[in-house]
Backbone bond lengths (Angstrom), bond angles and torsions (degrees), N, CA, C in turn:
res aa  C-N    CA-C-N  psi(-1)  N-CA   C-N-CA  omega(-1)  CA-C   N-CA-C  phi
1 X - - - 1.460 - - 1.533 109.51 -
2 X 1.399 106.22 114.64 1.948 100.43 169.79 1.449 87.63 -105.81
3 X 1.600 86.07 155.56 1.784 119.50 148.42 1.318 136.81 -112.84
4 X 1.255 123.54 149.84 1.364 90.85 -171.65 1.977 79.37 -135.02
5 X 1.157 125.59 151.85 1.572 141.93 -166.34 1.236 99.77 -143.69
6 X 1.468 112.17 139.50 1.690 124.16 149.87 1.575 92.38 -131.02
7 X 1.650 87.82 134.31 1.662 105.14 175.98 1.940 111.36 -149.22
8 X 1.523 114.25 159.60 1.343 113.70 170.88 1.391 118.96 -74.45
9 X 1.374 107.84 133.45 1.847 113.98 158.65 1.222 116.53 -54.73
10 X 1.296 116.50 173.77 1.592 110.57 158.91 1.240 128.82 -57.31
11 X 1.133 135.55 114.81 1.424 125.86 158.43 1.242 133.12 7.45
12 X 1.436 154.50 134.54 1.222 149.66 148.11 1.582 132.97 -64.94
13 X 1.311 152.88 -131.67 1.035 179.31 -135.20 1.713 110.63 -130.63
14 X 1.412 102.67 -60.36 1.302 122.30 -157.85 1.945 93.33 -111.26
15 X 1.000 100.44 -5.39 1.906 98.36 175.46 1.261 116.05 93.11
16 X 1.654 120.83 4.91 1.395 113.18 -163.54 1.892 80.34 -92.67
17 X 1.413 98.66 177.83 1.304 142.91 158.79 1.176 141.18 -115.20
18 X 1.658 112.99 126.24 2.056 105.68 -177.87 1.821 86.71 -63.50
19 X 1.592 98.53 173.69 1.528 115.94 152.74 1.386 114.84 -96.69
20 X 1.394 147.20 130.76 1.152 139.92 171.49 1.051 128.90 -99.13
21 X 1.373 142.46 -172.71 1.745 123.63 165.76 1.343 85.07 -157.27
22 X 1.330 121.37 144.63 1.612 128.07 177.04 1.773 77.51 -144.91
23 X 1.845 77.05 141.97 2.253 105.56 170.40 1.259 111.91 -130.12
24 X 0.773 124.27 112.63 2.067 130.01 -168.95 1.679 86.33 -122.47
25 X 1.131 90.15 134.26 1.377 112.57 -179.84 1.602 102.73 -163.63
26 X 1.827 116.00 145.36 1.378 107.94 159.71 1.712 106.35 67.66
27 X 1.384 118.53 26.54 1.690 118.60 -172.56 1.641 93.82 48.01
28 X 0.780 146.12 63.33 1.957 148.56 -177.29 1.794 104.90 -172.78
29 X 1.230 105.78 109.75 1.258 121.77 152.87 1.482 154.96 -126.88
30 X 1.369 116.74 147.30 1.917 95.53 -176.80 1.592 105.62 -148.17
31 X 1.397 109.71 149.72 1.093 136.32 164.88 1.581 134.60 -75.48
32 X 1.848 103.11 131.56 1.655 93.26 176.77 0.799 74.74 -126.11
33 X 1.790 114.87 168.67 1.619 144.14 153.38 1.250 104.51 -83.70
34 X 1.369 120.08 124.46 1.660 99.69 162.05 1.425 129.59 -92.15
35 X 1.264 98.99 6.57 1.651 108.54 165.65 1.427 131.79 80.36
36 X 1.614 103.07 26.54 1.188 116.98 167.75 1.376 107.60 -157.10
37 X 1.417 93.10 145.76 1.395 142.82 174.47 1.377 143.46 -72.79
38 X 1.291 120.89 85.10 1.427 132.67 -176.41 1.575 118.29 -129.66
39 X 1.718 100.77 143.57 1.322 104.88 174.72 1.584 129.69 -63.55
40 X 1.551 118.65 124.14 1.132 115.32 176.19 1.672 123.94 -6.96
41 X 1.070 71.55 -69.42 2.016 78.78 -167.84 1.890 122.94 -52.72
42 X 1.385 94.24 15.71 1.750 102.17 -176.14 1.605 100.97 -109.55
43 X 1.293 100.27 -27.12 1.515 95.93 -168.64 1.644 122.13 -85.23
44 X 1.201 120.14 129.46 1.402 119.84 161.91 0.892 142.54 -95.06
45 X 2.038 125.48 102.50 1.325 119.21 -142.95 1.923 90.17 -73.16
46 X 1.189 132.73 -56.82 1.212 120.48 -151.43 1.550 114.02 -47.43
47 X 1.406 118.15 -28.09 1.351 120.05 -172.71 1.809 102.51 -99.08
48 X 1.042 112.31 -7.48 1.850 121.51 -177.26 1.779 100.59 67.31
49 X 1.105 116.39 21.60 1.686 117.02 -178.38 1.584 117.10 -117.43
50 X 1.269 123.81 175.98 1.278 149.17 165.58 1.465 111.66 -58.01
51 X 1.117 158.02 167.86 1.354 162.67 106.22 1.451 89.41 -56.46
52 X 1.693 126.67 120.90 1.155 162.24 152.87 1.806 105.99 -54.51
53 X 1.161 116.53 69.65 1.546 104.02 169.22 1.398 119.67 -112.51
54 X 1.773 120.69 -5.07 1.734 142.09 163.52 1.171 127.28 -144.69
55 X 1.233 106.42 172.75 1.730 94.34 177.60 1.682 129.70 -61.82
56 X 1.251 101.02 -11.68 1.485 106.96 -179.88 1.640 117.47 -75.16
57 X 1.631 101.52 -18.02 1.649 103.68 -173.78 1.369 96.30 -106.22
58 X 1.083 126.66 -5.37 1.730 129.39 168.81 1.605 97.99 -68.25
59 X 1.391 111.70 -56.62 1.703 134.16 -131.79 2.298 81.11 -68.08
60 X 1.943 107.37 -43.24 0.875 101.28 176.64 1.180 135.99 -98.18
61 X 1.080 128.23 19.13 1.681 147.13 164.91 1.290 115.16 -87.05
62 X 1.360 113.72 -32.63 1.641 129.78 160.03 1.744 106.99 -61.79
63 X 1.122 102.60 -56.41 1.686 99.20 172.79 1.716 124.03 -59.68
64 X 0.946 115.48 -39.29 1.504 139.12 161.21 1.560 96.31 -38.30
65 X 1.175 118.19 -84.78 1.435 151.73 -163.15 1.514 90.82 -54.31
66 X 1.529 146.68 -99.68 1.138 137.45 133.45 1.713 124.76 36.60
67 X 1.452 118.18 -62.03 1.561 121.88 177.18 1.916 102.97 -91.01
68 X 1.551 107.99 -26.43 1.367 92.58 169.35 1.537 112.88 -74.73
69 X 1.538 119.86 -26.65 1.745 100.92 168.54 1.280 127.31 -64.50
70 X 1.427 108.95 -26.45 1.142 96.54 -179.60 1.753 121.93 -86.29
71 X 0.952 116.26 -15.58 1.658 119.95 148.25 1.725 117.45 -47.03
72 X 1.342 98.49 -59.27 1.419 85.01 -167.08 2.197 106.85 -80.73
73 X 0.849 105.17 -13.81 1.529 118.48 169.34 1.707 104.48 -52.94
74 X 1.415 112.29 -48.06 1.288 128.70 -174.68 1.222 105.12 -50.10
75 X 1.668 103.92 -67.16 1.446 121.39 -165.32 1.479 115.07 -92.74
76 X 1.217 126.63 13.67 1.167 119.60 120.57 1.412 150.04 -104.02
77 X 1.477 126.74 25.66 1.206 148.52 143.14 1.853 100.61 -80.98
78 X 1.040 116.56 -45.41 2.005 115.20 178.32 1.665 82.16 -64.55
79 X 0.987 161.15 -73.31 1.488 136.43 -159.40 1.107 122.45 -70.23
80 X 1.601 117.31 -27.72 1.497 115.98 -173.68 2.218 98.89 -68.75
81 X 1.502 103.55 -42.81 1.600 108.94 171.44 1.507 124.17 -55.98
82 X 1.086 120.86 -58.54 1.311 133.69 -149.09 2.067 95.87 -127.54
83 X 0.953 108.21 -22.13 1.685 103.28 167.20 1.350 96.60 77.34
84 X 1.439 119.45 33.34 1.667 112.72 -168.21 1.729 97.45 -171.06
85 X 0.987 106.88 149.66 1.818 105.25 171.04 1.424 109.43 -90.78
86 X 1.119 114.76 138.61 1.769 123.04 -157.28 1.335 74.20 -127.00
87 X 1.802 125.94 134.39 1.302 175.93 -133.28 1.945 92.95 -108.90
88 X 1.155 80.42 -87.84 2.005 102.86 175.41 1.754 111.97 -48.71
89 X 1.010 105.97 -55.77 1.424 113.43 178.91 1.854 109.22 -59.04
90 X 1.263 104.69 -51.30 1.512 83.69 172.63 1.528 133.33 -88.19
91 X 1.817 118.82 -7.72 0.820 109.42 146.95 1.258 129.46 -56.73
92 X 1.406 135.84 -54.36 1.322 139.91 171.77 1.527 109.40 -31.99
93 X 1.466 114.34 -79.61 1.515 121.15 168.66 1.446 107.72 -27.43
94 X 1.306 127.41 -49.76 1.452 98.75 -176.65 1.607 116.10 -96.72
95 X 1.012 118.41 -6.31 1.529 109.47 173.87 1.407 104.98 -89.14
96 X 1.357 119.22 -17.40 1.631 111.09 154.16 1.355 122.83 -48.77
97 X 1.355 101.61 -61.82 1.739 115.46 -170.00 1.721 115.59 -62.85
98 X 1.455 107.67 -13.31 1.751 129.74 146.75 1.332 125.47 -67.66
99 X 0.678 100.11 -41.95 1.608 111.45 -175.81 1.659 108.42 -73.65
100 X 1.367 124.53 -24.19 1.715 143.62 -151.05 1.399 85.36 -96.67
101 X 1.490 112.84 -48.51 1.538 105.49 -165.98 0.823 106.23 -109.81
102 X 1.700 132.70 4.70 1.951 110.99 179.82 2.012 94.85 -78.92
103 X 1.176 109.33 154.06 1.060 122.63 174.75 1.661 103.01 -156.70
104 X 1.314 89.99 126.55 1.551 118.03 -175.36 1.654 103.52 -45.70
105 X 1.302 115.03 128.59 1.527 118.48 -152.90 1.980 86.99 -123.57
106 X 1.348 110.32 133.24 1.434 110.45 -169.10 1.580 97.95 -99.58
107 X 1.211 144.07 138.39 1.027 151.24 135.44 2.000 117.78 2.53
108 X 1.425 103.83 -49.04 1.691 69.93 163.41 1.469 102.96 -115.93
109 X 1.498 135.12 29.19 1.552 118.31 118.02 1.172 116.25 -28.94
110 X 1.287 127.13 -76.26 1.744 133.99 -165.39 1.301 96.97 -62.70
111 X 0.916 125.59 -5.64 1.508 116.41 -171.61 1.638 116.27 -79.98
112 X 1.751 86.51 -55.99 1.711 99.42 168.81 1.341 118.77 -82.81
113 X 1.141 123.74 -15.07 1.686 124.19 144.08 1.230 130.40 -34.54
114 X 1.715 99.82 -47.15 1.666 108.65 178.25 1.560 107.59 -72.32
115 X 1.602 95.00 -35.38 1.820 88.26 -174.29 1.370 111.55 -70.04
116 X 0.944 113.54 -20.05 1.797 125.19 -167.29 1.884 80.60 -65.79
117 X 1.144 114.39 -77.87 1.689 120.15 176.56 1.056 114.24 -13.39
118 X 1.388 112.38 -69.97 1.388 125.63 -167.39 1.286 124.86 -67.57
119 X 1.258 114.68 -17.50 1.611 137.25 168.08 1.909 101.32 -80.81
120 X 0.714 127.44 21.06 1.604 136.34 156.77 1.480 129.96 -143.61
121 X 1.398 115.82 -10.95 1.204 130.41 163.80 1.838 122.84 -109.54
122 X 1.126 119.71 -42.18 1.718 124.41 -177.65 1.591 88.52 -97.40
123 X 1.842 79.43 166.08 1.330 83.92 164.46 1.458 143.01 -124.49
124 X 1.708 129.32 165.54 1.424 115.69 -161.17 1.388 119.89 5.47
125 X 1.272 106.32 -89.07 2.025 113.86 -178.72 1.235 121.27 -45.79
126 X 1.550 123.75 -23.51 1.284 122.14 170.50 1.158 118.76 -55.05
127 X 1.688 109.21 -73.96 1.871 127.03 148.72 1.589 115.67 -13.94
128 X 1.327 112.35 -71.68 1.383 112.94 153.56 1.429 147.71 0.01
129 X 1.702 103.05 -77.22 1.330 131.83 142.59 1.101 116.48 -32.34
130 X 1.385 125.85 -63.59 1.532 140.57 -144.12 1.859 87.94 -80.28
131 X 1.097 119.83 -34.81 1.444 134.70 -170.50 1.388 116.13 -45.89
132 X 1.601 88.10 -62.65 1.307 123.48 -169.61 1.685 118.38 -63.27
133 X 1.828 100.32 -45.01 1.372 106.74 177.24 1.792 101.34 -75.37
134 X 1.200 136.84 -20.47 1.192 109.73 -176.03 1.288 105.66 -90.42
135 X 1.295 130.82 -30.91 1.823 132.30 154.27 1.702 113.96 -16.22
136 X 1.913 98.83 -45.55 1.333 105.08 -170.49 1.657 115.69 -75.96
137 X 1.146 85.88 -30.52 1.716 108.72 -174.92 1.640 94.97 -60.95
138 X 1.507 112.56 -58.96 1.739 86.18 -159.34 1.848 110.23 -87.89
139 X 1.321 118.77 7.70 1.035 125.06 -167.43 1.753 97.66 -94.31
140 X 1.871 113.69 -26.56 1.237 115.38 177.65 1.833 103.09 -67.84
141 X 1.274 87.74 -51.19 1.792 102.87 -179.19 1.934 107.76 -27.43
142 X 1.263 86.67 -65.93 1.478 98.57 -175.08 1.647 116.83 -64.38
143 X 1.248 116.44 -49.00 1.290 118.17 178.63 1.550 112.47 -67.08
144 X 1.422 122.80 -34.75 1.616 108.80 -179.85 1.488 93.83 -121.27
145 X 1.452 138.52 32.36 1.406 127.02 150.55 1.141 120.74 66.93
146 X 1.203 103.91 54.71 1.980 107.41 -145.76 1.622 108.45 -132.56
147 X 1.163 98.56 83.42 1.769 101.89 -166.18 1.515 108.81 -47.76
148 X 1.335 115.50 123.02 1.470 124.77 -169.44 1.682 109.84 -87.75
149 X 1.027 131.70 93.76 2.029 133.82 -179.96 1.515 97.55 -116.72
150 X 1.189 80.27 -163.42 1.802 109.39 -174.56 1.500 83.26 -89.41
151 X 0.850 133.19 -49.90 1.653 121.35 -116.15 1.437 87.54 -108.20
152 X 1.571 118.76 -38.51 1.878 122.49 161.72 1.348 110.34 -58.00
153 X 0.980 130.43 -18.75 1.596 119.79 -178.55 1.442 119.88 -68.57
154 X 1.191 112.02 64.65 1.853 127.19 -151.13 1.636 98.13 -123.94
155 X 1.531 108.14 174.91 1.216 128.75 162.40 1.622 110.67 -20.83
156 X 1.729 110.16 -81.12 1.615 131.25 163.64 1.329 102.09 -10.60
157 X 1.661 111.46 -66.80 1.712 107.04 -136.75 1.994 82.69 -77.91
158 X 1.293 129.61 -46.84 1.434 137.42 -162.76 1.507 103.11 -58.68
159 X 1.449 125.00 -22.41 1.478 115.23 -162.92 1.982 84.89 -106.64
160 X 1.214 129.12 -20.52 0.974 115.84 173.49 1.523 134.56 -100.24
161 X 1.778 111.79 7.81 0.873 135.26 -158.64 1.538 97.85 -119.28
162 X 1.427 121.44 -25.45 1.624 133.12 -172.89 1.383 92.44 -88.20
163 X 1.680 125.00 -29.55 1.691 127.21 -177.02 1.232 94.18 -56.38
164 X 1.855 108.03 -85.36 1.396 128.81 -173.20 1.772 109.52 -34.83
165 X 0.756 143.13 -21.96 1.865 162.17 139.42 1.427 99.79 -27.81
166 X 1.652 96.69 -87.48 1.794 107.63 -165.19 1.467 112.36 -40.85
167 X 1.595 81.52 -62.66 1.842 110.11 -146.87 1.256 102.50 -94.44
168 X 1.283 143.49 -48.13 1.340 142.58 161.23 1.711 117.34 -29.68
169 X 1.499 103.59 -79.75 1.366 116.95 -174.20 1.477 122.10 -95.71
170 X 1.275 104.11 -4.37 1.735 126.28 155.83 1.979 79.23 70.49
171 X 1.180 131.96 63.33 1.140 116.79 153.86 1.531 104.75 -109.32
172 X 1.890 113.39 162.97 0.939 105.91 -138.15 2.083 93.82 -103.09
173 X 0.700 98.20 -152.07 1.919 86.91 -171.82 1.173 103.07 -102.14
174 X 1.414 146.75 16.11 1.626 125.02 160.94 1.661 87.69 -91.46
175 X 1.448 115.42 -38.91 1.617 92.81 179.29 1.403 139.55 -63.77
176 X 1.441 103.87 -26.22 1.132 114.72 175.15 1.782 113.51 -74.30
177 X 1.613 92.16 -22.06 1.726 85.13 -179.02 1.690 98.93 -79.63
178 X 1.184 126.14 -20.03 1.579 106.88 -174.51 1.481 114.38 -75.83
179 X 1.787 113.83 -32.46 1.751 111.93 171.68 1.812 86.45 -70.43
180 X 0.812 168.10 -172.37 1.014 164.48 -80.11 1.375 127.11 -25.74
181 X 1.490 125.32 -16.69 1.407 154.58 -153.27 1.798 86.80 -116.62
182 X 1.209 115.05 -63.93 1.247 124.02 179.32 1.693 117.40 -64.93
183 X 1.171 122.10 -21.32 1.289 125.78 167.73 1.888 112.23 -90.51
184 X 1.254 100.72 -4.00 1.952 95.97 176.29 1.274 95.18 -101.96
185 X 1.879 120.64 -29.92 1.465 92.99 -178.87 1.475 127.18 -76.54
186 X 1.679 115.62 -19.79 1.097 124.50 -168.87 1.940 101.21 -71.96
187 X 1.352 118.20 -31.59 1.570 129.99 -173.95 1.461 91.64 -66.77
188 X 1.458 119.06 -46.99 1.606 108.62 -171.87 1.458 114.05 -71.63
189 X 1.452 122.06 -25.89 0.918 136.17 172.73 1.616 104.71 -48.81
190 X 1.496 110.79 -67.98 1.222 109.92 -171.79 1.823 124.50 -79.64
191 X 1.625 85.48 -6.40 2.102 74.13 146.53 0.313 103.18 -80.61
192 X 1.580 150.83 -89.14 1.559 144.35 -146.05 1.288 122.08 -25.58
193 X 1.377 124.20 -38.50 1.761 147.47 152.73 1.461 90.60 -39.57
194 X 1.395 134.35 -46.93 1.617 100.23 -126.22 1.474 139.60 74.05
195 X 1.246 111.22 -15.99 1.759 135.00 144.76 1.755 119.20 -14.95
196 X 1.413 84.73 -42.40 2.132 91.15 -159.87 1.368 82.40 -157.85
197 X 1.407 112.42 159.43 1.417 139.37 148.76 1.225 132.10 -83.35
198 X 1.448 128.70 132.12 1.303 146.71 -123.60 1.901 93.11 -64.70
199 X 0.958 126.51 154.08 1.638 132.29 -173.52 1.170 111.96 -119.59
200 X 1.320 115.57 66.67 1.757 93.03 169.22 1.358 119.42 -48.40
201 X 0.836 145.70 -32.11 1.513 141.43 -164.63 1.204 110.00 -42.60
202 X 1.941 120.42 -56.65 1.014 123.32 -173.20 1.595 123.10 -17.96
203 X 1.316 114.15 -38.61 1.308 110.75 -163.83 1.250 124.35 -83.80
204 X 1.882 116.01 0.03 1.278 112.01 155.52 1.664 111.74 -95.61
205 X 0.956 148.00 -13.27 1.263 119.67 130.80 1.172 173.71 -54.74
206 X 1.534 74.02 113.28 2.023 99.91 -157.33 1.340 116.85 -116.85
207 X 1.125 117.30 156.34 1.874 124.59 -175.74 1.666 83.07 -136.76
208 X 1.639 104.37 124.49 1.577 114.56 162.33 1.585 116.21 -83.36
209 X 1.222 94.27 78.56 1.899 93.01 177.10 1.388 129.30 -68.08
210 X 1.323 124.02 171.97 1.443 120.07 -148.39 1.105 91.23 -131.67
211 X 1.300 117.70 154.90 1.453 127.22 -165.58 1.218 90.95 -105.61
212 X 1.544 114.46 140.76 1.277 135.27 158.90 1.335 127.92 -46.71
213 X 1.084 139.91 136.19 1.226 138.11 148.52 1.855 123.97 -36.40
214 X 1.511 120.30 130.07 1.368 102.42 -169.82 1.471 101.67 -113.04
215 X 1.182 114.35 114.40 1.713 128.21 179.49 1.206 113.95 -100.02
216 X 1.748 133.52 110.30 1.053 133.15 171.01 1.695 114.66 -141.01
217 X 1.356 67.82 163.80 2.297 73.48 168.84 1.365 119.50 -74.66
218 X 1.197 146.12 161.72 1.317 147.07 141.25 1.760 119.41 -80.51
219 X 1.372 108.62 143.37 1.544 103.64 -159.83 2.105 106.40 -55.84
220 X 1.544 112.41 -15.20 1.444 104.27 163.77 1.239 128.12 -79.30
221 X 1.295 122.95 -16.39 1.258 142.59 167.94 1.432 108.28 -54.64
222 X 1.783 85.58 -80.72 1.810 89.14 -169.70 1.630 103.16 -49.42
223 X 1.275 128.70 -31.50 1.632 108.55 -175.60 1.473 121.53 -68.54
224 X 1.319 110.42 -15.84 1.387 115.07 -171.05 1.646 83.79 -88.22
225 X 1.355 149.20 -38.99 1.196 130.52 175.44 1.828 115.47 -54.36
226 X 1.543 112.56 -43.86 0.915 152.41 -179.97 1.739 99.96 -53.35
227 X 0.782 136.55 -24.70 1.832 149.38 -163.32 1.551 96.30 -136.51
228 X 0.917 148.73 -40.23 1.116 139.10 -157.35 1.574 119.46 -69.48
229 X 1.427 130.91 117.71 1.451 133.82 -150.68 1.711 101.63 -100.67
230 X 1.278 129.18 107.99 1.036 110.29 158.31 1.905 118.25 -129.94
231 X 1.240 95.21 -178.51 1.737 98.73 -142.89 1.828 95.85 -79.54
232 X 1.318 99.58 -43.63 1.620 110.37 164.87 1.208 129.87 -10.47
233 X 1.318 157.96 75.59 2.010 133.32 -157.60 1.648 96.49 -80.05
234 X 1.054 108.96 -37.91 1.596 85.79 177.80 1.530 129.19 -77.24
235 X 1.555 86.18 -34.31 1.953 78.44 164.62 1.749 113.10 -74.36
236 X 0.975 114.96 -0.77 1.713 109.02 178.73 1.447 87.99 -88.64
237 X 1.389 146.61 -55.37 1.334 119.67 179.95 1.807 126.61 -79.01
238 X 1.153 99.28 1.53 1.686 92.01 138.09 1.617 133.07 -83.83
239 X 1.438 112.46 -28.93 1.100 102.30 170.41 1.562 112.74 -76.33
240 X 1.192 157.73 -39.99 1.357 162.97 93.67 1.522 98.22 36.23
241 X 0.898 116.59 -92.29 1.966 125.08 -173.64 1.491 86.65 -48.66
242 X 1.409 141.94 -71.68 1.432 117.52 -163.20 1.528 129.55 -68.35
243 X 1.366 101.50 -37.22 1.655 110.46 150.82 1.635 116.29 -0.76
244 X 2.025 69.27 -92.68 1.759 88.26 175.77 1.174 112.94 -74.74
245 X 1.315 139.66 39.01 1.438 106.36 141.84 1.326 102.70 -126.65
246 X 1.444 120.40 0.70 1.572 96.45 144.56 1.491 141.54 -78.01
247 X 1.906 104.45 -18.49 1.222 122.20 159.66 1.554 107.84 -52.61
248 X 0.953 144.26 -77.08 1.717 146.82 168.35 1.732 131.69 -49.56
249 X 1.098 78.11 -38.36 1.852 84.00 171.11 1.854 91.36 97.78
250 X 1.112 134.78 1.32 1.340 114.56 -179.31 1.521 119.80 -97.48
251 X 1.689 122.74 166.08 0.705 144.00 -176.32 1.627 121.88 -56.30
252 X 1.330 138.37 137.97 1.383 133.32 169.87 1.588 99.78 -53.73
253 X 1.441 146.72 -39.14 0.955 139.42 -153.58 1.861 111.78 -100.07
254 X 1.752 100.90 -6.23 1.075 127.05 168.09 1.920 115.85 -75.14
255 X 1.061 87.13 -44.83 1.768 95.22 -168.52 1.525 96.40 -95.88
256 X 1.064 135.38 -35.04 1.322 115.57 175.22 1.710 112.13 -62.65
257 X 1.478 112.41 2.93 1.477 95.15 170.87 0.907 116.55 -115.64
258 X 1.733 124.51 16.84 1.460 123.26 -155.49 1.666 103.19 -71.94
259 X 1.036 127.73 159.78 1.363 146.45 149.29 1.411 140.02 -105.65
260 X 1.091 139.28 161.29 1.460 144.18 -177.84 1.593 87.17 -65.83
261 X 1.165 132.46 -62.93 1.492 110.19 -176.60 1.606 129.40 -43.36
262 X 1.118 95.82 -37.51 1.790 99.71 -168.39 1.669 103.46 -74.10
263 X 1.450 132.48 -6.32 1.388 133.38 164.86 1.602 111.84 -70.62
264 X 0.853 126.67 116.81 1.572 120.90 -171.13 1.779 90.61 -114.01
265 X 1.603 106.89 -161.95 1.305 107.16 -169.32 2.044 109.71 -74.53
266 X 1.266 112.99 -27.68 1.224 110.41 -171.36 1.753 117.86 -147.01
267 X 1.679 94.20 13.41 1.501 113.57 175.10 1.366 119.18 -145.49
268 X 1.003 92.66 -167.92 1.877 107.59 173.30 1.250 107.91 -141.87
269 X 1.331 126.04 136.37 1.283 144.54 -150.27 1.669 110.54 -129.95
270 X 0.941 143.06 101.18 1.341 135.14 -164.22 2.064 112.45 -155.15
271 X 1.134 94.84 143.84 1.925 88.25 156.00 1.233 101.79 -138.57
272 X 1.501 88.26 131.44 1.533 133.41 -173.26 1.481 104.41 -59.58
273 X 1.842 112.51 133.83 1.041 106.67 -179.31 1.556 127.54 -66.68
274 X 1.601 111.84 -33.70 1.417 132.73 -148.48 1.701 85.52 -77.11
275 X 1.144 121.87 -67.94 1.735 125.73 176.93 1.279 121.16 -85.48
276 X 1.633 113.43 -21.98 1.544 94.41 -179.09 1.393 118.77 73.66
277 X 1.755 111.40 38.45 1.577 130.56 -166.32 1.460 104.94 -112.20
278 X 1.294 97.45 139.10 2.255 76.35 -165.04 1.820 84.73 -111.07
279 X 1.362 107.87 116.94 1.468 127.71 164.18 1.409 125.28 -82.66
280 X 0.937 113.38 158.20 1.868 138.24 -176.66 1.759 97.15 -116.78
281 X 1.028 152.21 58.52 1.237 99.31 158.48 1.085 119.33 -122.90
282 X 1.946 95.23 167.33 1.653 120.80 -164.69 1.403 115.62 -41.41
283 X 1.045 132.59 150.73 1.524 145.09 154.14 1.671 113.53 -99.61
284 X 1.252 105.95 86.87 1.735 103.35 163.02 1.940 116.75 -58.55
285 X 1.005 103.27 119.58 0.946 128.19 158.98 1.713 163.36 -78.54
């Protein structure tokens, strides 16, 4: 009698979980990791799968699905031979059929992997971002000769990579703190893969950002914008659209989607694109 199981590890730090797979066969069994990482609450032990809610829990249920063929592929060639499932034989068979397809994955492989991700989960500007910092990455590569790995992504590469930032491209330090922000998520990203090994380091990389300047109207101000008649129709619906969105608190990218639905009897009802926050608000009347 074989079995074959996929189940969660313990938890980590942050609550995720490896996926595992254990095959006992023949009183003899062994374990792989499959090298990714998800929070408890997605997984369904009775079915050994993901709850399917994006492409990322498809992308790994397919992988799942995938290492169970090749088990049972094994063990049925070990019966068609030997009329019996042989222990050794299908381990071998499948750490072969691993071995055929791992191919050494370079650092900005994973890189555009993540963006590939992130282009179905974040949004536009995130992708964007993510763009931009790996633009920076191979342009640092080249300009200071700086072999880019897992394993360089250390103290060294961060104090010389925050230079090439400042002093190189003269950008100013909230930008440099966001490629820096954008380079810990993509590293966490690729633990969670199994990609790289866990980094403490991350946590001294830091960018001291600077607070913005805060520019606003005063509520006599905005009314005199608010009253103010001009002959223009299109500049009257800019002043109108900005109005209201200081009247409401929402976003330009918010109100350009409003609809006749989202007006209710004494509010507005909406979720916000930027967070995805589902609001109430009041309608004075």
């Amino acid at each position: 009698m074989a079995t074959l199981n996929f189940y969660l590890d313990k938890a980590d730090k942050q609550g995720k979980s490896f996926i595992m797979m254990t095959y006992l066969a023949g009183g003899q069994k062994f374990r792989h990791s499959v090298k990714l990482k998800i929070f408890p609450d997605k997984w369904l032990a009775g079915k050994q799968r993901l709850k399917e809610n994006n492409q990322e829990d498809k992308f790994i249920n397919s992988h799942i699905d995938n290492l169970e063929n090749i088990i049972k592929g094994a063990q049925t060639h070990s019966l068609l031979n030997s009329n019996e499932i042989n222990f050794s034989y299908v381990k071998q068979k499948f750490n072969d059929a691993l071995n055929k397809k791992e191919v050494k994955r370079t650092l900005e492989d994973c890189f555009n992997e993540y963006l590939a991700f992130s282009r179905t989960t974040h949004r536009f500007k995130t992708t964007e971002r993510l763009t931009c910092t790996l633009n920076h990455l191979k342009e640092f590569r080249k300009s200071k000769r700086y072999e880019l790995t897992f394993e360089r992504i250390n103290q060294s590469f961060y104090e010389c990579f925050i230079s090439y930032l400042l002093i190189d491209k003269e950008l100013v330090n909230n930008s440099a703190d966001t490629y820096i922000k954008s380079i810990k998520s993509f590293i966490s990203f690729s633990e969670s893969r199994g990609y790289c090994k866990i980094n403490n380091g991350l946590k001294n990389f830091k960018v001291f950002s600077d607070d913005g300047d805060l520019i606003y109207l005063s509520e006599e101000e905005l009314l005199k914008v608010f009253h103010l008649k001009l002959d223009d129709h299109e500049l009257n619906v800019v002043r109108e659209n900005f109005c209201f969105a200081c009247f409401t608190g929402l976003r330009y990218s918010d109100i350009v989607k409003l609809q006749k639905e989202n007006v209710k009897e004494n509010y507005i009802e909406i979720v916000t694109t930027k967070t995805k926050d589902f609001l109430k608000i009041p309608l004075n009347l």
